[in-house]
Every structure is written in structure tokens, then in C-alpha cells.
N, C-alpha and C positions, 0 to 999 in steps of 0.2 A: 236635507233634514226633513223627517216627516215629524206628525205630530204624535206617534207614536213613540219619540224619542227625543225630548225636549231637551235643549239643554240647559246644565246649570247655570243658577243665575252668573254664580261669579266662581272665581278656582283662586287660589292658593295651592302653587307648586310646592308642592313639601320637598323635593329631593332635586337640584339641577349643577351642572359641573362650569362653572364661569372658568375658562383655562383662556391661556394662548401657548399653544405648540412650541412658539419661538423661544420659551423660557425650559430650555432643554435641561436645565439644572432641576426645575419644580419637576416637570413632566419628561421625565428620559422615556416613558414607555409610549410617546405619542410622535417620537420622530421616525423619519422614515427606515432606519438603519435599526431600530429596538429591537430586540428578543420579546415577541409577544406571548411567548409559551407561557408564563408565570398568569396571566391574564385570563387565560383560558377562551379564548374570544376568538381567536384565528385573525381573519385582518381586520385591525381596527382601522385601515387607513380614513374611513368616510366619516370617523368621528373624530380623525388630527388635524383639527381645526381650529381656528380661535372660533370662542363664542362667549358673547357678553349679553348686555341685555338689550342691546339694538338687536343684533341676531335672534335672541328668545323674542320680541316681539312682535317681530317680523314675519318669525316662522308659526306663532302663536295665531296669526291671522286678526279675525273677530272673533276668538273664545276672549270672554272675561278675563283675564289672569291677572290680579289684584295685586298679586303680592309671589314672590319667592322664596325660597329658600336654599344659601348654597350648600354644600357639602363635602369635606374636604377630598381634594383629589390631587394636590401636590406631594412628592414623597416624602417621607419620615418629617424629621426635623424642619422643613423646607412647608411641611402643613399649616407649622404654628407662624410661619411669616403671611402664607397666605390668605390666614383671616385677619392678620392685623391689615394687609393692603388691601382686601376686598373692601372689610369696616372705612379705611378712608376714602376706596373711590364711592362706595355709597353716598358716604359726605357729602358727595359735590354732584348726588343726585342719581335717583334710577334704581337703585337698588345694587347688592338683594338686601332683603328685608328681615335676615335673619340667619346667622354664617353657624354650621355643626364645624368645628373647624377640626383637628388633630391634634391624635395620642401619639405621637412617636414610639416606635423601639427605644426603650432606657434599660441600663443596668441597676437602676434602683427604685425605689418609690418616691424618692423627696426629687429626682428629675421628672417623673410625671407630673407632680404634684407642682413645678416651677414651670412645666409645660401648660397648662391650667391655668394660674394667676399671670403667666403672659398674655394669654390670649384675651380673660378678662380686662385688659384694658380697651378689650374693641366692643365697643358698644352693644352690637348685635348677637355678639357671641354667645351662644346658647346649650353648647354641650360638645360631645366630641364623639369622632370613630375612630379604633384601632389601626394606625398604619401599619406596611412594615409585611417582615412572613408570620406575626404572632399575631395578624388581624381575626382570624377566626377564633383566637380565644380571649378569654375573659381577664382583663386587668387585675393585680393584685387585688385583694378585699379593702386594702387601705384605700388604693386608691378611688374606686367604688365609692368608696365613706368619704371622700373627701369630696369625689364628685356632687353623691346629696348635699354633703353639708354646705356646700355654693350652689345648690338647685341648678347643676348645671345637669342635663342630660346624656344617657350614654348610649351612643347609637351603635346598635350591634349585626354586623354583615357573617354569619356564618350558613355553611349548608346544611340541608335537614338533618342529615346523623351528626353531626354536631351540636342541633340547639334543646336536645332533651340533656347532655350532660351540663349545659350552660345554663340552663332552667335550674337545676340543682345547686350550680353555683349563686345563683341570684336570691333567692329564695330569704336569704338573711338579708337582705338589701330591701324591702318594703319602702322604703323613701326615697328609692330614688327612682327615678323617671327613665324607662329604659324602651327605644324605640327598637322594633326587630325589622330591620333594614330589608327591602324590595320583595316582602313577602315571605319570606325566609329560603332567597336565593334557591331555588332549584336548579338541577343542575341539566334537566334533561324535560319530556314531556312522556316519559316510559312510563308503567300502570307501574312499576314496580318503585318507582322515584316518587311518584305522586302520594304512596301508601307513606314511603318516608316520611314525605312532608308533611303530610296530615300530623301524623305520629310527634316529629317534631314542633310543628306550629302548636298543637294541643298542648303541649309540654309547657311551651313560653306562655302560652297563654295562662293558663293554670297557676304561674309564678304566682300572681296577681293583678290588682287594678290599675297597677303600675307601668305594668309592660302593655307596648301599642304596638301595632302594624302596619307600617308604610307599606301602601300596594303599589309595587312597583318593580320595576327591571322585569319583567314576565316576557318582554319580546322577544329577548335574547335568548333564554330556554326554551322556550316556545316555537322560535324560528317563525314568527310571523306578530301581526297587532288584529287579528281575525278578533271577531267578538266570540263568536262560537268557541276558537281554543282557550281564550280568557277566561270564559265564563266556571267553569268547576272550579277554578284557583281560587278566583274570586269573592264567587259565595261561599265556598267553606272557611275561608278568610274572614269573610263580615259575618258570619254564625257564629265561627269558634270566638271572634276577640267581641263581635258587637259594634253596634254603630257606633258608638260613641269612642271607640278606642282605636278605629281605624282612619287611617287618611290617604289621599291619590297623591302621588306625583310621578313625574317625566323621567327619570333617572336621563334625562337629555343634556348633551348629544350621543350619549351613549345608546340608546334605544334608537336611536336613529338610522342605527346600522338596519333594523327591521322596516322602517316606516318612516312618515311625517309625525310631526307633533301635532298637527289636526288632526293625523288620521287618527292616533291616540288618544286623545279626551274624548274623538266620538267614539272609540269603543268602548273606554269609560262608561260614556254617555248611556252608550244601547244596554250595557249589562246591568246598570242601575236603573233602567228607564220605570220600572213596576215599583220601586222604594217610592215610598210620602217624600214631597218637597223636603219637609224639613231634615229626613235622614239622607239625602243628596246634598242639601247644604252643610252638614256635619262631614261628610266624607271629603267633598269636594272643597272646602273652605274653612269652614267653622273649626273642626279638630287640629288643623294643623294651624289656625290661629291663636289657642288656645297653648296648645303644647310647646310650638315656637314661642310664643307670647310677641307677635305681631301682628 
């Protein structure tokens, strides 16, 4: 660590995958025998792993990391069990500190909508992502409106030619809280991908004050946790949405296929190293304390 790259005081993961392998029902795409193609990942064997929050600690070293946030990664129906048993092993200590849990695949709006006030029973539960092959598009409008009207939030994973026509769907939704999942998922590191992403990121952003951007999953596209290839993503990231609307996390153990999880917060670290204290503490903790409400 030089002093030209300090780090943050404390982090707040906004995005991390609490799984065990062994539970082939929640996670069939993490045994050894799965059909990865849908994934688009290639081998995921290095991240079919259990990992809880001894493992996250562990691998976390001496970074600060205060607090978490899980993310659903169980399939379809099988999501909305996962945040009810994450919320009770929290109970009895450790975290995480704050569960997006899952949408499922339904055939109507009043099964979304019963998918939601399930999960509301778990304490921590704080909003939801699309499971399923309809993850990359946008829930009914009702359901949307149901989501505000429980302030719960709706966490959205699509790739860049995708989120200019989902920006258009949202646009009638101003109250509700909608995060734009691992930076707005690119899918490549080509000049011609990147203009995409611009394109689409400016879109969500422009929804309004509402939609935020989780900086995150970039190692996977990227094929590395370099600082130098992070850095253009980055900052057109924190210009286009703003300090205050953006937040870090690990998208781990999935990033892991590229790196460590120290080696990740320090490139974190080195890209923001020139931002004021206090807009490092916004990035790194503060915003994703705010928006989780943990």
C-alpha cells in the first residue's frame, strides 16, 4: 500500500453470492455436471464453492468490510426460500446485513406480488432481481408499483443494448428505487461494446434520481482486476450516475474467477484514490448503507 492510495476507511459490500454447491436444487448451475452455456462464463468451476461469511472474511483479509449485502442466486422459486434462510442464519449472527432476494418466473402478477410479501417476512429483505430466462427484462408495471408501494427495491441485471429500452419502461415508476446491477453488465471489453455501454448507462441514468449503479462484476468482462482496465468503466460510471448514486461491491465469489478479493477493493482503491475522503466514503460504504438501509 503506498500513500498514494489509501484506503477506505470502512466498505459495505453491496453485491456478494452466500451459496453452498451442495444444495443442487437452489444452485444446479454450480455442480460439476451443469450446462454452463446459459451463464455465459465458460468454467465456473473456481467459484462452486461454498461460501458464507467465515469464507468472505477470511478472504477479505484487513479491508474494513462492515457490512454486506446478499444477492439472490438461488433459481426461480427456490430464491424466495433463500432469503427467508439467509434472514434466519443472520439471526444467530454474522450476517448478511441486508438480502435483494428473488423475482421468480410467474404466470401472473398476484404470483409476483405473493412472491414479495413472502420474502417480507425476513427482516432484512430489501428488494428483489429478476430470476429465470426473463431476467433481463422488466417486470409487469404492476408489479413495479407494488414494489414502491412496499419501498422495496428493484435490482435490474441487463446488457447495454438492453437498458436504453428498460430506461423507457421505468420512466413512469419515479418512486421506486431501482439499482442497475454490476455496472450495466458488459459483455466484452471491445471499443465497440464500451460505446454501447455508455449509450445504455446514460439512458438509466437519465430515468432519474431514482435509479443507482452498483460498480461491479467488471472482472469477468474485463478478463482481469487490473486498475488501468477498470479505470474508463469506472469513471464514466461515477460522472454519468454521480457520487451519490453510485456504490462498490464484490459480485464474489463470482469475480473470483479473475482475482482475490483484496486484490479487488485495491483496485477499487487505486481508481478512486484522487476523489475527497468523503466521496470514497459514499462509494465505498455510505450509499450502499443508505439504499440497503443497513
Amino acid at each position: 500500500m503506498t500513500a498514494e492510495t489509501p484506503r477506505p476507511a470502512r466498505i459495505v459490500d453491496a453485491h456478494v453470492h452466500l451459496w453452498d454447491p451442495a444444495r443442487t436444487d437452489w444452485y444446479p448451475y454450480l455442480t460439476p455436471s451443469a450446462e454452463q452455456a446459459d451463464l455465459d462464463m465458460g468454467d465456473v468451476s473456481a467459484m462452486a464453492r461454498r461460501f458464507d461469511m467465515s469464507d468472505y472474511a477470511a478472504e477479505a483479509g484487513d479491508w474494513n468490510v462492515e457490512k454486506v449485502v446478499n444477492v439472490a442466486a438461488a433459481t426461480d422459486w427456490f430464491s424466495v426460500d433463500e432469503t427467508l434462510e439467509l434472514d434466519r442464519r443472520a439471526d444467530e449472527g454474522g450476517g448478511p446485513d441486508a438480502i435483494i432476494g428473488g423475482l421468480p418466473s410467474t404466470e401472473s402478477v398476484s404470483e409476483s406480488i405473493e412472491a414479495l410479501d413472502t420474502q417480507l417476512a425476513a427482516s432484512r429483505f430489501r428488494g428483489v432481481r429478476r430470476m429465470g430466462a426473463d431476467r433481463d427484462s422488466l417486470p409487469a408495471d404492476e408489479v413495479l408499483d407494488a414494489l414502491a408501494e412496499r419501498g422495496l427495491i428493484f435490482e435490474f441485471m441487463a446488457r447495454p443494448d438492453q437498458l436504453t429500452a428498460a430506461a423507457r419502461g421505468l420512466r413512469n415508476h419515479g418512486d421506486l428505487l431501482v439499482v442497475v446491477e454490476h455496472t450495466g453488465w458488459p459483455c466484452d471489453d471491445s471499443e465497440a461494446e464500451y460505446r454501447r455501454w455508455q449509450q445504455g448507462l446514460r439512458a438509466m441514468a437519465d430515468v432519474g434520481p431514482n435509479v443507482m449503479c452498483k460498480l461491479s462484476g467488471l472482472a469477468m468482462p474485463l478478463g482481469t482486476m487490473n486498475a488501468g482496465a477498470f479505470t474508463p468503466w469506472l469513471e464514466y460510471a461515477i460522472a454519468t450516475f454521480g457520487v451519490d448514486r453510485c456504490c462498490f461491491a464484490s459480485n464474489f465469489p463470482v469475480d473470483g474467477l479473475r482475482g482475490t478479493l483484496q486484490q479487488l477493493w485495491q483496485t477499487y482503491s487505486t481508481v478512486t484514490a484522487g476523489l475527497p475522503a468523503e466521496a470514497r466514503d459514499k462509494l465505498f460504504a455510505g450509499n450502499a448503507e443508505r439504499i440497503y438501509r443497513c
